[in-house]
Backbone as CSV, one residue per row, in Angstrom:
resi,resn,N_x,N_y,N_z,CA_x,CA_y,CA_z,C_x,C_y,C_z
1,UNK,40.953,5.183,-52.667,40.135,5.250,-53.881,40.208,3.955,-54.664
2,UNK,41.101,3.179,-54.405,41.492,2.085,-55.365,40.510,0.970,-54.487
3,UNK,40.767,1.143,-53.543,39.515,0.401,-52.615,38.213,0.036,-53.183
4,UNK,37.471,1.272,-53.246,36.379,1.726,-53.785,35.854,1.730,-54.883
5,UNK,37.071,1.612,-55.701,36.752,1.361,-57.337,36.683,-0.058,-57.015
6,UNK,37.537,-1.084,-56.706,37.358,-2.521,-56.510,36.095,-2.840,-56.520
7,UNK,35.817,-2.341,-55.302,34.603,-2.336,-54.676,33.228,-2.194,-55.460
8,UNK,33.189,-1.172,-56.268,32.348,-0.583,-56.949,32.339,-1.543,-57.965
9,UNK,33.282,-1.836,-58.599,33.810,-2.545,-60.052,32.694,-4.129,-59.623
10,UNK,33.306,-4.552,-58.620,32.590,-5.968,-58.268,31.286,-6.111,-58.023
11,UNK,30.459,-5.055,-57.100,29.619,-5.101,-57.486,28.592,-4.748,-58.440
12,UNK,28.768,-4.322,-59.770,28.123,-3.447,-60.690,28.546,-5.157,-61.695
13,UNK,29.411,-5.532,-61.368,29.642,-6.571,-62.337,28.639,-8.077,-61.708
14,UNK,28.620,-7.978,-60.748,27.692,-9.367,-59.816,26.347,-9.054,-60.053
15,UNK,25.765,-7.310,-59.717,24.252,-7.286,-60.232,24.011,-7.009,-61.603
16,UNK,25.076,-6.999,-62.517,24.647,-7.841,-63.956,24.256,-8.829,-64.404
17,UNK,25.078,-9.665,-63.482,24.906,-11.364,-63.962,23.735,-11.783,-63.077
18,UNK,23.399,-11.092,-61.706,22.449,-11.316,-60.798,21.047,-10.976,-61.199
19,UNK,20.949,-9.965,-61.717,19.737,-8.936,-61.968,18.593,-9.652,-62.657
20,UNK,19.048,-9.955,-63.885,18.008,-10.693,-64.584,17.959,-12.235,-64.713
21,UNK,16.960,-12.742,-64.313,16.843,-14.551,-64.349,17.078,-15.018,-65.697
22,UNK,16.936,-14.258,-67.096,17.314,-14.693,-68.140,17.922,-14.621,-68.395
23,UNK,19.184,-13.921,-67.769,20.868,-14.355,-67.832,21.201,-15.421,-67.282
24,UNK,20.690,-16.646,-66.359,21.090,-17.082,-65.936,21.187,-18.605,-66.639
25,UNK,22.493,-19.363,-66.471,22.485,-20.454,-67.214,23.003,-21.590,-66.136
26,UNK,23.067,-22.505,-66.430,23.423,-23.499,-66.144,24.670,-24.797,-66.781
27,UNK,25.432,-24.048,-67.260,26.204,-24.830,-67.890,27.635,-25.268,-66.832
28,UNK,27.637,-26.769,-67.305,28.832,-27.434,-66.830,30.330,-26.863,-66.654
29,UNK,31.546,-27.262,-66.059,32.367,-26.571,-65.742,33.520,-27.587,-66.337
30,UNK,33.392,-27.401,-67.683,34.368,-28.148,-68.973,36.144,-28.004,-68.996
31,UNK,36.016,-26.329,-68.913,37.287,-26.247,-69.450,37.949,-25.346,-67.973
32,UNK,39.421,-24.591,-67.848,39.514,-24.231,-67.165,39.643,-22.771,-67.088
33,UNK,38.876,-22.401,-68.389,38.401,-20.570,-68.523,36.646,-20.610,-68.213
34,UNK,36.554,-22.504,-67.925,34.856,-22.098,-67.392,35.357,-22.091,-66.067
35,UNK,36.005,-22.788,-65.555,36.127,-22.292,-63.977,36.185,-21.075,-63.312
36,UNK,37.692,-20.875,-64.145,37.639,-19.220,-63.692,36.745,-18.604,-64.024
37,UNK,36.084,-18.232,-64.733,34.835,-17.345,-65.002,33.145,-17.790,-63.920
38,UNK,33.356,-18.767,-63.547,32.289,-19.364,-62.663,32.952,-18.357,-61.389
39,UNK,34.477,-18.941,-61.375,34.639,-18.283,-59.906,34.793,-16.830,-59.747
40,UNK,35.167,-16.049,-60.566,35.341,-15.066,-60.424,33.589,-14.371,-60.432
41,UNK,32.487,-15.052,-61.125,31.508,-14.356,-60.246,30.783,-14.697,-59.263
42,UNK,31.011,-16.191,-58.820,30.827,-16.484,-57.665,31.465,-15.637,-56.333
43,UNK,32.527,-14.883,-56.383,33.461,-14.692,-55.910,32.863,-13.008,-55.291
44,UNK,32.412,-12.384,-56.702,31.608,-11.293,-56.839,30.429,-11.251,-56.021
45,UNK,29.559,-12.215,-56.548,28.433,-12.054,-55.303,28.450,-12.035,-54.240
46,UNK,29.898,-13.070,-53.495,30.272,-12.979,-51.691,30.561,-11.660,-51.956
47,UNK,31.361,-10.773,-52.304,31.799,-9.719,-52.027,30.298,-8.417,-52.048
48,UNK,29.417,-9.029,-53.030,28.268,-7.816,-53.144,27.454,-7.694,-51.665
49,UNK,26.941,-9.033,-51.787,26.330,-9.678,-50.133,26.838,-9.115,-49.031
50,UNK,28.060,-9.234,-49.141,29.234,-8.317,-47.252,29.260,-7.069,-47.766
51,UNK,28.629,-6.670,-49.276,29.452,-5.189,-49.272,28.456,-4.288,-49.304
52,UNK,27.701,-4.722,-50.013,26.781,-3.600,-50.693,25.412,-4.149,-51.174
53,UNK,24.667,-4.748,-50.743,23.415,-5.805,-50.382,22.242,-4.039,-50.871
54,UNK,22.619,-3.072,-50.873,21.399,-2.106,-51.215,21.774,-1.573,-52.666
55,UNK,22.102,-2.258,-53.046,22.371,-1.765,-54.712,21.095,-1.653,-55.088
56,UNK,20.447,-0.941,-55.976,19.440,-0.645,-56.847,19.534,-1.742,-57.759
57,UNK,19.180,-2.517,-58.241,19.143,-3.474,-59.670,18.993,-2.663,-60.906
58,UNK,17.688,-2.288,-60.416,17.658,-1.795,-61.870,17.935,-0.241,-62.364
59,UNK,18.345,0.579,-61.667,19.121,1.690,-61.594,20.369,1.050,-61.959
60,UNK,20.748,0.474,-61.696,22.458,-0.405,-61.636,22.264,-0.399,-63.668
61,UNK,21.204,-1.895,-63.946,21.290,-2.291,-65.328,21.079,-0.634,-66.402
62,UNK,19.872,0.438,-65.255,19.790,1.351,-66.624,21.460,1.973,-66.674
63,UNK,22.065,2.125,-65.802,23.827,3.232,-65.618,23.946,2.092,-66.604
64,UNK,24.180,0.862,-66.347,25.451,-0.142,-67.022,24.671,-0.149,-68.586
65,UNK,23.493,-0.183,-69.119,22.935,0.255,-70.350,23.126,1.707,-71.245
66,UNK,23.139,2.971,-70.412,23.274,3.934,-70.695,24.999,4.227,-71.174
67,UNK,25.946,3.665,-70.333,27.162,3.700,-70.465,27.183,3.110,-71.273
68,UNK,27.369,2.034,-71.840,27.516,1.129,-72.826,27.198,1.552,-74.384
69,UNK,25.869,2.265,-74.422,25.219,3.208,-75.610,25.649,4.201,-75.501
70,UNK,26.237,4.841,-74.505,26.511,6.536,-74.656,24.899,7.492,-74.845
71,UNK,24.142,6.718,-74.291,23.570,7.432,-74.677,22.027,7.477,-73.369
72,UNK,21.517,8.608,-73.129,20.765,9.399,-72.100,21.102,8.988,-70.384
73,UNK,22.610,9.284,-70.726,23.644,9.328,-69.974,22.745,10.687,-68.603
74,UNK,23.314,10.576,-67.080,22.458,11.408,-66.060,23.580,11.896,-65.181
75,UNK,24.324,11.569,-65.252,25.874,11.667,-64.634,27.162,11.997,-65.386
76,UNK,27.695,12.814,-65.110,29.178,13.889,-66.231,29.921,12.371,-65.411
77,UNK,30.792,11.853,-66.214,31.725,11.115,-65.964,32.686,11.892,-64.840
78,UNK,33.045,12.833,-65.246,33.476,13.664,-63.912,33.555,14.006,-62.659
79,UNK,31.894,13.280,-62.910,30.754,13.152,-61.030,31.151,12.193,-60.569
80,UNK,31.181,10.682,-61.623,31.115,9.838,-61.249,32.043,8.985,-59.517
81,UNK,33.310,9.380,-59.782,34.221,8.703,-58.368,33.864,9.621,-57.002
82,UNK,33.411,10.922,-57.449,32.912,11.839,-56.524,31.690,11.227,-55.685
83,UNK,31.000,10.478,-56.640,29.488,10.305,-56.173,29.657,9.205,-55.263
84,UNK,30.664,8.145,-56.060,30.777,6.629,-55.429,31.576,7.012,-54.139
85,UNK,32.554,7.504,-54.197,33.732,7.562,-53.184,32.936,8.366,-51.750
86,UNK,31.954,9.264,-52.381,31.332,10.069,-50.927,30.219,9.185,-50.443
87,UNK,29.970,8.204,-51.022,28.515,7.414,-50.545,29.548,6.172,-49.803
88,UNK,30.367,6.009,-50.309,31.301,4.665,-49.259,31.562,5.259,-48.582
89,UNK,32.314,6.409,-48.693,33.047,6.889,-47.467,31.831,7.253,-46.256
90,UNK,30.640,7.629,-46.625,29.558,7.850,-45.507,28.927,6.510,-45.018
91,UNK,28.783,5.761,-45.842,28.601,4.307,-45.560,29.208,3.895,-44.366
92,UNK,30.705,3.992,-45.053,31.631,2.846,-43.842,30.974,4.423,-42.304
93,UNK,31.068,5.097,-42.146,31.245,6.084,-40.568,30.077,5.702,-40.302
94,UNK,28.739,5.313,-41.222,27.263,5.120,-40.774,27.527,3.549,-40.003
95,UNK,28.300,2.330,-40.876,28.017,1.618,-40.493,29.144,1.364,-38.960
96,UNK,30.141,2.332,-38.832,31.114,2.467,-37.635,30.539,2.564,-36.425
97,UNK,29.550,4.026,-36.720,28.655,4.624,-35.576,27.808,3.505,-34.653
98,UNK,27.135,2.665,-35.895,26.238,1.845,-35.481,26.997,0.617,-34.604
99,UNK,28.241,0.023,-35.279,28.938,-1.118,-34.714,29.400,-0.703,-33.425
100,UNK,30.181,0.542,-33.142,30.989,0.716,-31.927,30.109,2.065,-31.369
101,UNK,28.961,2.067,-31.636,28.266,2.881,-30.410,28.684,2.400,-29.102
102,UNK,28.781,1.409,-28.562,28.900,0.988,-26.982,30.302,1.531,-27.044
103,UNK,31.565,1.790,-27.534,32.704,2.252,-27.345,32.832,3.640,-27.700
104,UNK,31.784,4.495,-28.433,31.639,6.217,-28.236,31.022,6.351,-26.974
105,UNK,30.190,5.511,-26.454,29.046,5.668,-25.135,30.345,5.577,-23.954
106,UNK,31.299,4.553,-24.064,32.604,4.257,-23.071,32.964,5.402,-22.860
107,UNK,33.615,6.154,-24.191,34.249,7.329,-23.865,34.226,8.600,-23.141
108,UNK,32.345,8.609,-23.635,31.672,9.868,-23.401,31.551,9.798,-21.828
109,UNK,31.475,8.522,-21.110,30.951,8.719,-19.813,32.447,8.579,-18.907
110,UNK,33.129,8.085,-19.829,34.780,8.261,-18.731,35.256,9.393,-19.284
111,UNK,35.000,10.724,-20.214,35.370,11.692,-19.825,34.512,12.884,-19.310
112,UNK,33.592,12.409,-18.960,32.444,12.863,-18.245,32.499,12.767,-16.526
113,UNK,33.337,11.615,-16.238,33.763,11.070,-14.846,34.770,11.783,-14.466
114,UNK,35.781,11.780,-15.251,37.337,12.538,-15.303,37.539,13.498,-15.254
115,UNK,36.650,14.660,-15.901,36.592,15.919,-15.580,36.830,16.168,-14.205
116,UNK,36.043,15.829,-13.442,35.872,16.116,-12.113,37.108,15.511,-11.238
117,UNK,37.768,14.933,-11.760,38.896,14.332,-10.594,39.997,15.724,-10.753
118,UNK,40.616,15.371,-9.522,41.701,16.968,-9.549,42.537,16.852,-10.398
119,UNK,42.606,18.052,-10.252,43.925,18.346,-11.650,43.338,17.833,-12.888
120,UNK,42.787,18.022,-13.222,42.305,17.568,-14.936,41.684,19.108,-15.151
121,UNK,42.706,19.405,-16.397,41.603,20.822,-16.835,41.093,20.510,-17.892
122,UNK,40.413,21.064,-18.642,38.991,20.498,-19.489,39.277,22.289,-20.939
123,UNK,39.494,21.788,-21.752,39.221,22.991,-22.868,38.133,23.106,-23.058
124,UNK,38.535,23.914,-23.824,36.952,24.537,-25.097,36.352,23.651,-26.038
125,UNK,37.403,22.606,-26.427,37.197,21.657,-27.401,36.874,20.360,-26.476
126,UNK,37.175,20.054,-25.586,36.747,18.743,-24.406,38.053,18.090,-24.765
127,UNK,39.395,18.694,-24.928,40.480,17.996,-24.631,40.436,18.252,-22.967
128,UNK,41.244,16.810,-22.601,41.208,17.131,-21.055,42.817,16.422,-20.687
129,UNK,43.751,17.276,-19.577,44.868,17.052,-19.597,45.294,17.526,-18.416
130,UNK,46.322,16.524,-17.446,46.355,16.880,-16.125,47.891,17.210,-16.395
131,UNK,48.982,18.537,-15.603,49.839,18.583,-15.921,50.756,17.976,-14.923
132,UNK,51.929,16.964,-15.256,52.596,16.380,-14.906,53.877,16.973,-14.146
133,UNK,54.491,17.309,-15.220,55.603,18.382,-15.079,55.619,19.489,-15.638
134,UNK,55.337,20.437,-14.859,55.702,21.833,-16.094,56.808,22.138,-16.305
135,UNK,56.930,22.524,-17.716,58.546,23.158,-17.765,58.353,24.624,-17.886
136,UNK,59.837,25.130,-18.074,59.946,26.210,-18.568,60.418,27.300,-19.440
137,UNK,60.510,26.261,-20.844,60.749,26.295,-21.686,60.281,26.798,-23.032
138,UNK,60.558,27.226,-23.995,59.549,27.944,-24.946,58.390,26.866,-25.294
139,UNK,57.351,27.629,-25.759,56.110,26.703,-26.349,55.991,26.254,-28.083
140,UNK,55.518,25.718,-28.618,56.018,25.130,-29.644,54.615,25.546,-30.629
141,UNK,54.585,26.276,-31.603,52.845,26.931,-32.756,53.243,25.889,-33.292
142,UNK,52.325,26.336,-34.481,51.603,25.397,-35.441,52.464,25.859,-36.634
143,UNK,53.759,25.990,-36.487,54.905,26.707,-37.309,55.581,25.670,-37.292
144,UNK,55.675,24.849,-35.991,57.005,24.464,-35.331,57.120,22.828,-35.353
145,UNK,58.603,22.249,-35.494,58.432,20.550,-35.222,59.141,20.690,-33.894
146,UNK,58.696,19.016,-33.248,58.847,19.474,-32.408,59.135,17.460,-32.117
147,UNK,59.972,17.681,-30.930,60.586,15.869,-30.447,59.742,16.026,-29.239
148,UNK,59.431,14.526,-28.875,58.682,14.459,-27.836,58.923,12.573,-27.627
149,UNK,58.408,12.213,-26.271,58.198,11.366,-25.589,57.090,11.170,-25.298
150,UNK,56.335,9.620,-25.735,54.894,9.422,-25.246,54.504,8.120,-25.454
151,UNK,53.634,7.781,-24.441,52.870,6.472,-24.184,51.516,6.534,-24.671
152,UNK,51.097,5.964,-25.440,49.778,5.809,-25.931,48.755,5.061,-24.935
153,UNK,47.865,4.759,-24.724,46.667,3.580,-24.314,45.359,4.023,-24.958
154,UNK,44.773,2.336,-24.580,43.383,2.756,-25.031,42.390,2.726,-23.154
155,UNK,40.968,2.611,-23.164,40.617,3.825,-21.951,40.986,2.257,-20.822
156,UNK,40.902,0.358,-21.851,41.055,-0.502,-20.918,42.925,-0.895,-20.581
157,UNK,43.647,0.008,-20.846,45.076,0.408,-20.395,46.029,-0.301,-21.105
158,UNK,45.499,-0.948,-22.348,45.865,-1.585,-23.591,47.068,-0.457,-24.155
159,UNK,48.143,-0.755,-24.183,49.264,-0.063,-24.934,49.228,-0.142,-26.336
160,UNK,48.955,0.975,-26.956,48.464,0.729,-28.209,50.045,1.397,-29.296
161,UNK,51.292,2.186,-28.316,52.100,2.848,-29.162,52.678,3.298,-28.027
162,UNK,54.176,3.740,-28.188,55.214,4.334,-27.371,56.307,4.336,-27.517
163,UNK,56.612,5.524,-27.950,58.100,5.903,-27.775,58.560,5.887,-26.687
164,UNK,58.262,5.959,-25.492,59.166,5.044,-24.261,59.663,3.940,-24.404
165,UNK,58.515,3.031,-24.751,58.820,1.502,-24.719,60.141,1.511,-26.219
166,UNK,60.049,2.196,-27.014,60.932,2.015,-27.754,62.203,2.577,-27.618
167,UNK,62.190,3.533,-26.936,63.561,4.120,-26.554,63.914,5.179,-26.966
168,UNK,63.226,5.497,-27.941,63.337,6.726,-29.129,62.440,7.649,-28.988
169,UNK,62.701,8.966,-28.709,61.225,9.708,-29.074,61.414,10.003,-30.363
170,UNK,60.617,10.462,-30.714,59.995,10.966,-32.501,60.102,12.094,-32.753
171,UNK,59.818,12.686,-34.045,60.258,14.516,-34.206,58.916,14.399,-35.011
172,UNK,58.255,14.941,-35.391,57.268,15.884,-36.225,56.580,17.160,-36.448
173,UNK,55.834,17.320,-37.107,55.738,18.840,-37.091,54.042,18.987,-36.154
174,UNK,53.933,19.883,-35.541,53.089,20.181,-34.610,51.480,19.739,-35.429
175,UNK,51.270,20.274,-36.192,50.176,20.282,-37.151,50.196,18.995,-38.117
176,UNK,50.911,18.192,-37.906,50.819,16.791,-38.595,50.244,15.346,-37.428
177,UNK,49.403,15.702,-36.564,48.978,14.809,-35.518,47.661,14.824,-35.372
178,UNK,47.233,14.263,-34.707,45.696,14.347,-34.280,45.694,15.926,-33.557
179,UNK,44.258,16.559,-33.996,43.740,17.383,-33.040,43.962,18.197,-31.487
180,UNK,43.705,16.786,-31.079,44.347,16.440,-30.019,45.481,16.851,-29.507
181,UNK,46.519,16.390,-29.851,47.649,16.422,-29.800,48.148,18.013,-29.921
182,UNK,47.854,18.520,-31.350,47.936,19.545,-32.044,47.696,20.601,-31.079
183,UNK,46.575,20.631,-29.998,46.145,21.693,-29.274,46.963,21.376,-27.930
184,UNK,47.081,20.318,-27.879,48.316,19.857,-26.203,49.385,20.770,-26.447
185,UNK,50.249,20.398,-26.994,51.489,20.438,-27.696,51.884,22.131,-27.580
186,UNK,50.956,23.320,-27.908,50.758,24.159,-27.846,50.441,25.305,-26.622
187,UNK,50.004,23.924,-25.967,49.550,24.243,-24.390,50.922,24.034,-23.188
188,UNK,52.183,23.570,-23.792,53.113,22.576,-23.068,54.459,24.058,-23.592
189,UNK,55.021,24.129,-22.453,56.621,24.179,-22.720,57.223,23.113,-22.736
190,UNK,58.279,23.736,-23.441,59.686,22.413,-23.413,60.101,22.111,-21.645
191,UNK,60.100,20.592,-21.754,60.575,20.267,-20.549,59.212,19.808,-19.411
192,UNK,57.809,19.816,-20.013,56.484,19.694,-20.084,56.429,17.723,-20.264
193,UNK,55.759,17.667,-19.155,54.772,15.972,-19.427,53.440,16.176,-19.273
194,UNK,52.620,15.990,-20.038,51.335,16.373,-19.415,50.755,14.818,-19.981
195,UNK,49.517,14.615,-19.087,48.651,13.472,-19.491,47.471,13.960,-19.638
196,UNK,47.310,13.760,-21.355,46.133,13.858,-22.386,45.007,13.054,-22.055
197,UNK,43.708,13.338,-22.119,42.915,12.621,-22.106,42.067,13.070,-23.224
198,UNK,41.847,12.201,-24.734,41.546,13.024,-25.881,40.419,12.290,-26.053
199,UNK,39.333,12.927,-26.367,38.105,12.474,-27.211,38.174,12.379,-28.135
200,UNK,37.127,11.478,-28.660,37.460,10.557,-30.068,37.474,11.649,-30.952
201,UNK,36.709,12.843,-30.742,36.895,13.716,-32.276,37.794,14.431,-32.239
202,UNK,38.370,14.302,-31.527,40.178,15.023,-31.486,41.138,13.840,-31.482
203,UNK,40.168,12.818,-31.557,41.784,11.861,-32.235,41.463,11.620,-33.627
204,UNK,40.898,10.078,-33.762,40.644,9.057,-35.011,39.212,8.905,-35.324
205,UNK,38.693,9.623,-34.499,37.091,9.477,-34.979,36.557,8.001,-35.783
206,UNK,35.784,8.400,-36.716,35.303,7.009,-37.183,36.579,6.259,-37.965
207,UNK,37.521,6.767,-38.420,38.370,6.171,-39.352,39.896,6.180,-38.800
208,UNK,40.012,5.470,-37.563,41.254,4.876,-37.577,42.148,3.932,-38.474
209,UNK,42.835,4.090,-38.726,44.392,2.745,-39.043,43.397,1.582,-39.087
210,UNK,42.961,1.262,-40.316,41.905,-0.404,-39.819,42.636,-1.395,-39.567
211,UNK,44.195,-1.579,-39.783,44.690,-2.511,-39.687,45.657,-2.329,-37.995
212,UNK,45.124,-1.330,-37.031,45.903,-0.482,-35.841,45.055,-1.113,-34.862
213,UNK,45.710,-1.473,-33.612,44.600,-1.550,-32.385,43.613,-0.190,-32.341
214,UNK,43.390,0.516,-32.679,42.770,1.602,-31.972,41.391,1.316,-32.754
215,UNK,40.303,1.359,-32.196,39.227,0.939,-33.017,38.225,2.127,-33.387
216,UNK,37.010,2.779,-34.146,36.566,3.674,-34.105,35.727,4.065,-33.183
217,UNK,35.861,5.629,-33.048,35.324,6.422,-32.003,36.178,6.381,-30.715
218,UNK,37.528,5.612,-30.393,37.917,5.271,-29.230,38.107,6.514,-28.442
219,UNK,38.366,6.842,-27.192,39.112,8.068,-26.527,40.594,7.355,-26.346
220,UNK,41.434,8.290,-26.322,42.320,7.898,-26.216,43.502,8.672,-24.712
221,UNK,44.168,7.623,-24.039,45.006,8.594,-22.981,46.415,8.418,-23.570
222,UNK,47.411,9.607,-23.633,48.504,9.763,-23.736,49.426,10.840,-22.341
223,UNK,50.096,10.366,-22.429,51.785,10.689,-21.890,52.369,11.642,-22.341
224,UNK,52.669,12.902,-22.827,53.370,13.418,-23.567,54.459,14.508,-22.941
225,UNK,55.683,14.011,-23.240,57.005,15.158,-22.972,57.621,15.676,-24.088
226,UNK,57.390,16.790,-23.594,57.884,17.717,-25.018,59.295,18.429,-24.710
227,UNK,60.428,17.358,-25.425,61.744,17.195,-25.461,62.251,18.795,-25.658
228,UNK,61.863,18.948,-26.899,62.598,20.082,-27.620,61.879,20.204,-28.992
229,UNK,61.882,21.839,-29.105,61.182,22.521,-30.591,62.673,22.347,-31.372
230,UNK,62.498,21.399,-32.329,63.567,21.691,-33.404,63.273,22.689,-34.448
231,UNK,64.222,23.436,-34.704,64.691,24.673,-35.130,65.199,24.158,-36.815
């Protein structure tokens, strides 16, 4: 949310100074509160341009007029982070869809391929998971935490995470993971490896970790041994 207010804040402040040509001046850069103030809306407009290039102008000046007077106000202040925060947040998945279509199209047709190889069973949901080792051990609900062992990749065999490679498996609670996972996990006794093959809407869908290898829409393959239900 703090994102978004930034976000919002900068540009509502750039198509002020932008909007009307009779705001605009031309004065020299004298002192060093004219600098900063040059740069900080210079600074604004790069950010409006990469961010938000469909602003309304003059919808923008009547909100930033109306607020200012208090008066024939169209929006409960109440609405307001609701309104902004659900139009970014649909923004960024609109503009995801569009960027990494060729990597939802990847997925869809390598688990479309995979089905069919042996041993891969296929759910209700299009998780798909070949079993490794079965155990025979209790199974672990959506009650339960649970330790496990697992190798992450992405579908070009990119290691994206692993508690193998680290040495450690992890503990969490069943219902704190991807989808994915959540419905494996459930499917597995203790003493269980099975290899996941998860579609993107049972992992990270449009909004992965932006700062994570995993990019949006990816499928993802995992490794998973399910150590022990801690109690």
């Amino acid at each position: 949310m703090k994102v978004v207010k930034l976000v919002v804040v900068l540009v509502f402040a750039t198509t002020l100074f932008s909007c009307s040509q009779t705001a605009v001046t031309n004065k020299s850069l004298e002192t060093e509160l004219d600098s900063v103030s040059y740069a900080i809306g210079l600074d604004m407009a790069m950010k409006l341009k990469a961010n938000f290039s469909e602003v309304d102008k003059e919808l923008f000046i009547q909100g930033y007029q109306n607020g200012m007077d208090s008066t024939n106000v169209k929006l409960a202040e109440a609405d307001l982070n609701r309104i902004i925060s659900t139009y970014f947040a649909g923004k960024q998945e609109r503009d995801n869809a569009k960027k990494y279509e060729g990597a939802k199209k990847e997925g869809e047709d390598f688990l479309e391929a995979n089905k069919a190889n042996e041993g891969v069973v296929v759910t209700e949901s299009g998780l798909q998971y070949i079993v490794m080792t079965e155990g025979s051990g209790e199974k672990p609900t959506t009650a339960s935490k649970v330790k496990v062992h697992y190798h992450g990749t992405l579908l070009d065999g990119t290691v994206f995470d692993s508690s193998v490679d680290r040495g450690e498996p992890i503990e969490f609670a069943v219902t704190g993971v991807i989808k994915g996972w959540t419905e494996a996990l459930q499917l597995m006794s203790v003493g269980s490896k099975y290899k996941l093959f998860i579609p993107q809407e049972l992992a990270y869908g449009a909004n992965p970790n932006p700062r994570g290898p995993i990019k949006p829409y990816a499928t993802l393959i995992f490794e998973v041994e399910l150590l022990e239900i801690v109690k």
